[in-house]
C-alpha positions as CSV (number, residue, x, y, z in Angstrom):
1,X,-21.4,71.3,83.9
2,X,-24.7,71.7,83.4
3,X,-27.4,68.9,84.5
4,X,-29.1,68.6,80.7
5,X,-25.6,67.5,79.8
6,X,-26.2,64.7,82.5
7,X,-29.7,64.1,81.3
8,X,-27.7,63.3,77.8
9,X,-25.6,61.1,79.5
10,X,-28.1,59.1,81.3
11,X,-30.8,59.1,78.7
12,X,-30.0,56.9,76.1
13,X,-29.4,53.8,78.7
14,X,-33.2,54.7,79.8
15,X,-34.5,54.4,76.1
16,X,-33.0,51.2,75.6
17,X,-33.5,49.7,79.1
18,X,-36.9,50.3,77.8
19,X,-36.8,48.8,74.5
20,X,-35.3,45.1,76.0
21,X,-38.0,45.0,78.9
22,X,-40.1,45.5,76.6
23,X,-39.5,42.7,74.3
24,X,-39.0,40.5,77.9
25,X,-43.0,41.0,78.3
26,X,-44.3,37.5,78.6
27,X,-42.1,36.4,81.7
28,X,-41.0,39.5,83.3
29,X,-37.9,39.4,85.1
30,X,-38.2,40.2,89.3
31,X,-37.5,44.1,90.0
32,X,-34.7,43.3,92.1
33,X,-32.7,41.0,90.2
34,X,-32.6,43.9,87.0
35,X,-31.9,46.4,89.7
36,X,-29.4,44.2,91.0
37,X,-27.7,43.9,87.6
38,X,-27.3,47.8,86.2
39,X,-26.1,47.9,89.4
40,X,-23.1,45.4,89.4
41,X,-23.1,46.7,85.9
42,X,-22.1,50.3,87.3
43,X,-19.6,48.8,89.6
44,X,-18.2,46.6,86.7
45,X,-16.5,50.3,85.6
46,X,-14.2,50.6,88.8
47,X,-12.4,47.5,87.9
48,X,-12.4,47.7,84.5
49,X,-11.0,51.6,84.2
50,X,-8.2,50.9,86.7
51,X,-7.1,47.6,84.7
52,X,-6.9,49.5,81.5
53,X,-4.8,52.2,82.8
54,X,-2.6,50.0,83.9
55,X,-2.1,48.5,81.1
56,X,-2.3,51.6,78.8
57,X,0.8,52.2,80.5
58,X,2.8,49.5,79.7
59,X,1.7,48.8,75.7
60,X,5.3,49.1,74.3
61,X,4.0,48.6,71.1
62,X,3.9,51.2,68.5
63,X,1.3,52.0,65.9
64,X,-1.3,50.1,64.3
65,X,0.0,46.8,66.8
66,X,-0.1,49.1,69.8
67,X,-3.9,50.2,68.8
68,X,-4.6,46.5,68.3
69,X,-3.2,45.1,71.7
70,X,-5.1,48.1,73.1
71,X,-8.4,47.9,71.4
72,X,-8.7,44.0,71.4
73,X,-6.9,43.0,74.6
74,X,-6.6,46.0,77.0
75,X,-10.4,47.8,76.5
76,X,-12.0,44.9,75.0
77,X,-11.0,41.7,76.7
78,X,-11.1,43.8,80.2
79,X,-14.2,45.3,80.1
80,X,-16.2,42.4,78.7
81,X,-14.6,40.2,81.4
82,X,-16.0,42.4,84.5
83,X,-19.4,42.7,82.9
84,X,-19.7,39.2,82.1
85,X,-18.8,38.4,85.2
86,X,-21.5,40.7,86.8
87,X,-24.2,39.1,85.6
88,X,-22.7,35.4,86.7
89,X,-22.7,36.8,89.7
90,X,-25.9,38.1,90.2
91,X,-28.4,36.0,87.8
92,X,-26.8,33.2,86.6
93,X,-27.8,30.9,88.9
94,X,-31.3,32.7,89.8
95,X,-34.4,30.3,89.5
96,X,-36.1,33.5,87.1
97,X,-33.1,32.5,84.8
98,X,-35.7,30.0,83.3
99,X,-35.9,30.3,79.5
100,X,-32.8,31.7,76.9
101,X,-34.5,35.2,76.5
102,X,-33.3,36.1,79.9
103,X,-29.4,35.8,79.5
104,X,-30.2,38.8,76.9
105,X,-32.0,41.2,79.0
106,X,-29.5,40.4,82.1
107,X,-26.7,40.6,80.1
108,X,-28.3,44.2,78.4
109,X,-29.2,45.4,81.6
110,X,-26.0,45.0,83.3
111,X,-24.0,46.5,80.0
112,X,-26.5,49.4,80.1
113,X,-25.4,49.9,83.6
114,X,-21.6,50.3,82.5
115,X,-22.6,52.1,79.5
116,X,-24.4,54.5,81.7
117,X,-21.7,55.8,84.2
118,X,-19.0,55.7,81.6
119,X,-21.0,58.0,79.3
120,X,-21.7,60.2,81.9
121,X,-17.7,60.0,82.7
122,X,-17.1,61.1,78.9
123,X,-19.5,63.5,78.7
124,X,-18.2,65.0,82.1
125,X,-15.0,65.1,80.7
126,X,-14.9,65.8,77.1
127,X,-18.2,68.3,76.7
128,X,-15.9,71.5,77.2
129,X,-13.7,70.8,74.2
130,X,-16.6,68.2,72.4
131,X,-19.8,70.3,72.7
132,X,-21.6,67.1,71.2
133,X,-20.1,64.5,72.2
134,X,-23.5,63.1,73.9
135,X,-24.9,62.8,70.3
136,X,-22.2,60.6,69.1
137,X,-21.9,58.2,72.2
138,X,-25.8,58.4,72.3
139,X,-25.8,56.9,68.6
140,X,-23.2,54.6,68.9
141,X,-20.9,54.0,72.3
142,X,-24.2,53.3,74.1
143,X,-26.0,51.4,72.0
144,X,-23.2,49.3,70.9
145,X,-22.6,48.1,74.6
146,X,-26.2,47.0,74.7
147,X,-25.4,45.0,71.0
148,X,-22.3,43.6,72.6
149,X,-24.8,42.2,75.6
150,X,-26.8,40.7,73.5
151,X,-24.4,38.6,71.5
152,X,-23.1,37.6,75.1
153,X,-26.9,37.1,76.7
154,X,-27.6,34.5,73.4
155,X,-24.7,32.5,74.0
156,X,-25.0,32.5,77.5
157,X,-28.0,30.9,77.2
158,X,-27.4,28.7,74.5
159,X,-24.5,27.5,76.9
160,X,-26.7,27.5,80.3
161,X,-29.4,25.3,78.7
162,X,-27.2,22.8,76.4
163,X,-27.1,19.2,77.6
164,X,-24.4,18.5,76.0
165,X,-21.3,19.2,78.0
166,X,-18.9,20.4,75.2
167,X,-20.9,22.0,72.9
168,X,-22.2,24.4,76.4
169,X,-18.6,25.0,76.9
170,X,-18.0,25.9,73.4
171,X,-21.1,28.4,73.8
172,X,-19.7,29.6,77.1
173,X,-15.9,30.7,75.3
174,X,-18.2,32.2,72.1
175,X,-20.1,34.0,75.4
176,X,-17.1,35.7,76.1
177,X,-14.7,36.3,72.8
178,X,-17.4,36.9,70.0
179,X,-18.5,39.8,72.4
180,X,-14.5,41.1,72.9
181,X,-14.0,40.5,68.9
182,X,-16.8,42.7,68.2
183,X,-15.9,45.3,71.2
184,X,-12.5,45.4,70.1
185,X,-13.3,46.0,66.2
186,X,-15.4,49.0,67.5
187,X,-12.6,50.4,69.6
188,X,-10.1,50.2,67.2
189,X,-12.2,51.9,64.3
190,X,-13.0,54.7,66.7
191,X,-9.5,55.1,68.1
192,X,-7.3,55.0,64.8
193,X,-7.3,58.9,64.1
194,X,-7.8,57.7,60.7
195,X,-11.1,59.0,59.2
196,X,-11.6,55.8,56.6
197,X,-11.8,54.2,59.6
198,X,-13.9,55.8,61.9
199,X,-16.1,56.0,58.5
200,X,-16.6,51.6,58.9
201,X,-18.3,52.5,62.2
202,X,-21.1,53.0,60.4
203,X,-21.6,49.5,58.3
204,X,-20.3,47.8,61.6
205,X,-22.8,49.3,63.8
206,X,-25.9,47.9,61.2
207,X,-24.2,45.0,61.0
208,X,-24.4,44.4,65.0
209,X,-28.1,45.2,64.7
210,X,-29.0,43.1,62.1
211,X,-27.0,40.3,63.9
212,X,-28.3,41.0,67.1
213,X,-31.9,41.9,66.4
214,X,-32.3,38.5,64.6
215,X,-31.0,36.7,67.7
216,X,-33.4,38.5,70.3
217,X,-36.3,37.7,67.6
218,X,-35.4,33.9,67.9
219,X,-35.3,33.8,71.6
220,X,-38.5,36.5,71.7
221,X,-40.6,34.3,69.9
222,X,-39.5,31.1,72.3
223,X,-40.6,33.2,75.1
224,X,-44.1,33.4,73.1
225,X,-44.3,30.8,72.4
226,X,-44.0,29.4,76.2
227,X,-46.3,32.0,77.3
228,X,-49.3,30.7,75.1
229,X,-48.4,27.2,75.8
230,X,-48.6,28.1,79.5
231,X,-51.5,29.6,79.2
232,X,-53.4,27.0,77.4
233,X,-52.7,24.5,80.2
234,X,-53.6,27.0,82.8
């Protein structure tokens, strides 16, 4: 395997580690805490891949119910749980977790992490017989995961600073599932073997960034918003 292969693999986490820190540049997150997080994000794979062979073994059910349960529940639901709980781990109760912008880049950072050694896992293992196989994870796998973090990161934070105790628990399940729905519709468009398909990858990846994008401008201009009003008063 040759290292640019590698390079492929690693680089389109490092573009788009990138892009969210910079958006996060009026109250930049401490060094360690992101390091911390693509870490646990890295480590989030280990459980993750073992639960879903497991459990790719044991899906009795046959065709478009099998790729469902699969998609949805075994991928999905497993690998959303683990990173989620990475970054409850490791920054949820930080004192830098101090305005709703930060539950996106932690929850980015952390997926980016994940995203990062399982592409290098793909690309390791699938580059012989898929020669470009980087291009198409590098276009969609990756930055899906880092959509997928920041439809979790916005409801984390809507839940983490709500008052009111049902509505933040309400926030914390959307947190979870709206993250797993959208994982799972991803995974089961890309795994049918059927090419109409793996053709509605395309409107449902510009629909994630449209969604997405307009929920990091609402918490990016908070942050700006605090910034300035910080800095009047200082």
């Amino acid at each position: 395997m040759s290292g640019i292969y590698i390079f492929l693999a690693i680089l389109p986490s490092i573009i788009l580690l990138f892009f969210i820190l910079k958006v996060d540049s009026f109250n930049k997150e401490p060094a360690r805490l992101l390091i911390g997080l693509f870490l646990m994000g890295i480590v989030a794979t280990l459980p993750s891949a073992l639960l879903e062979s497991l459990f790719l073994n044991i899906n009795i059910f046959p065709g478009i119910i099998g790729l469902a349960i699969e998609a949805f529940l075994i991928i999905a639901l497993t690998e959303e749980f683990f990173k989620r709980l990475a970054v409850k781990l490791v920054a949820y109760k930080s004192k830098a977790y101090d305005e709703r912008l930060d539950g996106i880049v932690y929850c980015v950072v952390a997926y980016l992490g994940f995203a990062t050694l399982e592409n290098v896992l793909y690309i390791v293992q699938y580059t012989d017989t898929t020669p470009y196989i980087w291009l198409t994870r590098a276009l969609l796998s990756v930055p899906a995961h880092m959509l997928f973090g920041v439809t979790m990161g916005y409801y984390m934070s809507m839940s983490k600073f709500c008052n009111n105790i049902a509505l933040s628990k309400k926030y914390a399940r959307l947190s979870l599932w709206l993250p797993v729905f959208f994982h799972g519709l991803y995974d089961f468009f890309a795994l049918s073997g059927n090419p109409i398909f793996a053709l509605l990858l395309f409107p449902l990846m510009i629909f994630l960034w449209i969604y997405n994008i307009k929920r990091l401008k609402t918490y990016y201009k908070e942050s700006k918003y605090k910034s300035e009003l910080m800095g009047d008063f200082s």
